[in-house]
N, C-alpha and C positions, 0 to 999 in steps of 0.2 A: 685538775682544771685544764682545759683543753686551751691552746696556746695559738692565735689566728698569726699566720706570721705573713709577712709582707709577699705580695705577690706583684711580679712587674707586667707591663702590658701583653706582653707573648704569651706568659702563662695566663692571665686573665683571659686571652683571647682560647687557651688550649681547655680552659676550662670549662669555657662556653659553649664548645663544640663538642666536649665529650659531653655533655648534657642533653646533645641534640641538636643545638641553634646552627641555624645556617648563617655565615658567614662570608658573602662574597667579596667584597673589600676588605679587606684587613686594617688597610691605612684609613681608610673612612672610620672603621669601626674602633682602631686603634685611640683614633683623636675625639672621637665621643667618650671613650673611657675616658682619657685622659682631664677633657674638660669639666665631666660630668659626676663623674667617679663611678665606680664599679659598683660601689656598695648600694650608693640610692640608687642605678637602672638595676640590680639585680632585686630591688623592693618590686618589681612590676611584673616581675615572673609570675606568678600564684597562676593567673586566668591562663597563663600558657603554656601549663604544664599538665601532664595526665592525670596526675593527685596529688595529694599533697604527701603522703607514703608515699608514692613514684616520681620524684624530684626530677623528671628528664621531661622536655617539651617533647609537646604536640608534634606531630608529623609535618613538617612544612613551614614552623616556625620561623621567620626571619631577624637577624639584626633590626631590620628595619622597622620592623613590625613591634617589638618589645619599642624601640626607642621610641616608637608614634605615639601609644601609650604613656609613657614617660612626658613626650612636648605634651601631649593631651590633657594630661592631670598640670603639667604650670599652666598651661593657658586657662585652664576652669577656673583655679586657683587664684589666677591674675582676675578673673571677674570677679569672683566672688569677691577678694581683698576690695577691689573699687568701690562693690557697696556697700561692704561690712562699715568700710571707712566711711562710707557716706550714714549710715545708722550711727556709727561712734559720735562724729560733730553733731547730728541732729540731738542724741542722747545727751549728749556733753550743756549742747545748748538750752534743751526743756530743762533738765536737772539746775542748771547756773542760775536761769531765770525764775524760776519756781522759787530756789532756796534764797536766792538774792532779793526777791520780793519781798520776803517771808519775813528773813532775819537780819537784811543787812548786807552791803556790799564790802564791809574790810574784815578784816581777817579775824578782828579782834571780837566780830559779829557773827560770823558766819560758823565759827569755829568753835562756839562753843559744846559745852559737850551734851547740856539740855536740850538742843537743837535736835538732838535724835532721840530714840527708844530709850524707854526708862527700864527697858526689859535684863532683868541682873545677869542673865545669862549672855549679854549681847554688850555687857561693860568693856571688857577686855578690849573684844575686837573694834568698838570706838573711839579707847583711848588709842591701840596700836594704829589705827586710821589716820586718824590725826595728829601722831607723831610722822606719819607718811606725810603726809600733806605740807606740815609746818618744813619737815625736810626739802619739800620739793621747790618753797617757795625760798629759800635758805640759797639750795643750791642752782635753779632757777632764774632768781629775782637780777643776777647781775649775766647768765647766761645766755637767757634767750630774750629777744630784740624787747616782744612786749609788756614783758613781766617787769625790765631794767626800765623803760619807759616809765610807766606804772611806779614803781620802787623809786625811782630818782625824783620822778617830776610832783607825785601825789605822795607819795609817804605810806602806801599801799597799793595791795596787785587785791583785782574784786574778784570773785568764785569766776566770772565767765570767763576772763583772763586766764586764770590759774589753770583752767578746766582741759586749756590745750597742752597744756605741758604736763596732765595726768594721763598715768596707763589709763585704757579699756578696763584692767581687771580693778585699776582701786575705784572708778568712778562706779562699778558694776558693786563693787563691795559696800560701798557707799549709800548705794540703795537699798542696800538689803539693811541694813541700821539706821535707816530713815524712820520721821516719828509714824504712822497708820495712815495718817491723813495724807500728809506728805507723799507716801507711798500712791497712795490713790488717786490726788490730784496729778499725778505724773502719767501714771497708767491710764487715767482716763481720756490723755490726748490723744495716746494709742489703740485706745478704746479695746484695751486688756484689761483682762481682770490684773489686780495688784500682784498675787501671791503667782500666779502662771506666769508674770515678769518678772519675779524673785527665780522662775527657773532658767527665762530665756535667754537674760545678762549673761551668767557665765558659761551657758552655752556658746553666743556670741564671741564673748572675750577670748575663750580657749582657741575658738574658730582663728579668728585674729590675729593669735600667736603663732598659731600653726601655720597660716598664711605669710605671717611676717618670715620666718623662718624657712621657709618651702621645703614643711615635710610634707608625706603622701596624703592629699586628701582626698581622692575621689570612694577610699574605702575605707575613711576614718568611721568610727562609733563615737556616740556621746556617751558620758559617765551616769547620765541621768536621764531617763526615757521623757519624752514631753507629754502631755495631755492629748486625748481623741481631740480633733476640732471638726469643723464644720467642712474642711477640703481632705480630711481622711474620704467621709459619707460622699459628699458630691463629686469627686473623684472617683468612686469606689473600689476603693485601694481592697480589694483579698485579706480575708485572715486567715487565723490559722491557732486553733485554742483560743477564741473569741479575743485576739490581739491582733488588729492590723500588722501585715509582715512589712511594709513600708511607711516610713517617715515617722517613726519613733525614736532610733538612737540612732538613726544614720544618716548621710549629706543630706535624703530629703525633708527630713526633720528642719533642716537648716535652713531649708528654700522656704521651709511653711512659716516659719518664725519672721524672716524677712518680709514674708508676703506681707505680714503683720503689721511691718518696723517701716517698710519702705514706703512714699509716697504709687499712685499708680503710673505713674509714668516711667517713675525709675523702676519697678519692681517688670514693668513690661518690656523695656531695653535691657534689663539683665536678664530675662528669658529667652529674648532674642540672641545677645551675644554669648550666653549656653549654650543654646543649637546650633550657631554657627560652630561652636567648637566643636560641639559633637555630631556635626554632619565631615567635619573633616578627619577626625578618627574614621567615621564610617568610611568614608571613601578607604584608608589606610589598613583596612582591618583583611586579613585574607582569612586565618586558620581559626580565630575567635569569630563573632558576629557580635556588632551594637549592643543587641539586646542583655547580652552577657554582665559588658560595661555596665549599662543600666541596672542589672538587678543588682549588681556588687554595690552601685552606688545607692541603691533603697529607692531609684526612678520609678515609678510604673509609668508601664508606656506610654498613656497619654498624660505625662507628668506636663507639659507644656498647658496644658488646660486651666493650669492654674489663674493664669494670669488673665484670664475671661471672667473669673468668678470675682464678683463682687463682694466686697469686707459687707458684713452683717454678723458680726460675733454679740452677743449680747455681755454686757457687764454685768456680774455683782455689784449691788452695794453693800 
């Protein structure tokens, strides 16, 4: 097993330039490592290098230009996060309200376990759900302001209450063991089919974590390809073996999902403050070019176009 041993700023910097990168401040470049860490700016190498076999940049490559890259994917990521989180509370809110209609605002209602799919293969993960939940209001009910409100003043916290203080991924979990009807009354606000929002949850959710965490996303992959829709065609994204090569397992899979989840005004300022991001990489780019950025991220070029097209997805019933 090969052994990464500690390396301090000087070598970081000696290492960089036997690679090829140009380096004109040192001290500049020194306190971007330091701040930034070595490990995640050297994740943004790939596009700046001659291949992936020939591990040395580009001819011309700068410090500066790797770390543009680098601010470029947090600022995307800082948008994207804004509206992920804006889909989260509106998710959070349909689901509290729907199941709270339904079943009941206390816990003692809400919680039961008939309340979801009677399907035997789908027991387990209901009962571990709601040993989550009952956990969360446990640890919860005296932590955080509304839940102890709630807990203190009424003698219970109601689902729309509880709903903030649950992860993305158990409320996304949550729907997927919801009873059929349930499923569809939810889906139909979003005017998705049921079982295509059984896949775009945890797309979302994962998105979310990666977000919350600021790993690389402008060339993350999903684990699970989405469906053709209606903005692959009116787009007309390229194939390649009768499969769209963009917006199936990559960021813009994520943007078409949103387009879906987000009202149109939000979804039209989150294309805007995209492009501002990515007209300021463009300015910043010398030895790559935009379009690069873009294919890595699954954009086709007139990816902005989206946000002119108007929702007309038909439902299943």
């Amino acid at each position: 097993m090969i052994v990464k041993q500690f390396k301090n700023l000087d070598e970081q910097i000696e290492i960089l330039r036997h690679k090829g990168l140009i380096i004109r401040n040192e001290k500049y470049a020194k306190k971007i490592l330091l701040r930034e860490n070595y490990f995640f700016l050297n994740g943004y190498r790939h596009l700046f290098l001659i291949s992936e076999t020939n591990k040395v940049y580009k001819e011309g490559t700068t410090f500066e230009e790797l770390y543009s890259l680098f601010l470029f994917d947090r600022s995307f990521r800082n948008v994207v996060f804004k509206y992920l989180l804006v889909i989260e509370n509106n998710l959070k809110s349909i689901i509290s309200y729907q199941l709270s209609k339904k079943y009941g605002y206390r816990e003692r209602d809400y919680l039961k376990e008939n309340n979801f799919t009677n399907a035997p293969e789908k027991q387990a993960q209901i009962n571990d759900l709601l040993k989550k939940m009952k956990r969360q209001i446990r640890v919860n009910g005296s932590q955080h302001s509304a839940t102890q409100h709630y807990a203190s003043n009424y003698g219970y916290i109601p689902l729309w209450i509880l709903v903030k203080v649950l992860s993305f991924g158990i409320v996304s979990e949550m729907y997927q063991i919801l009873k059929e009807e349930d499923q569809k009354e939810i889906s139909n606000i979003y005017q998705i089919n049921d079982d295509t929002l059984k896949v775009y949850l945890p797309i979302l959710a994962n998105y979310r974590n990666l977000c919350a965490h600021e790993d690389i996303l402008y060339e993350n992959k999903t684990q699970k390809a989405i469906d053709d829709t209606v903005y692959h065609d009116l787009l007309k994204i390229p194939k390649e073996n009768e499969e769209f090569i963009y917006g199936k397992t990559d960021l813009f899979a994520l943007i078409i999902i949103m387009k879906q989840m987000l009202d149109k005004e939000d979804f039209k300022n989150m294309v805007l403050e995209m492009n501002n991001v990515i007209e300021t990489l463009n300015y910043n780019l010398q030895t790559i070019k935009i379009n690069d950025v873009l294919n890595r991220m699954g954009f086709p070029l007139n990816w902005k176009d989206i946000s002119r097209i108007e929702r007309s997805i038909e439902i299943d019933e």
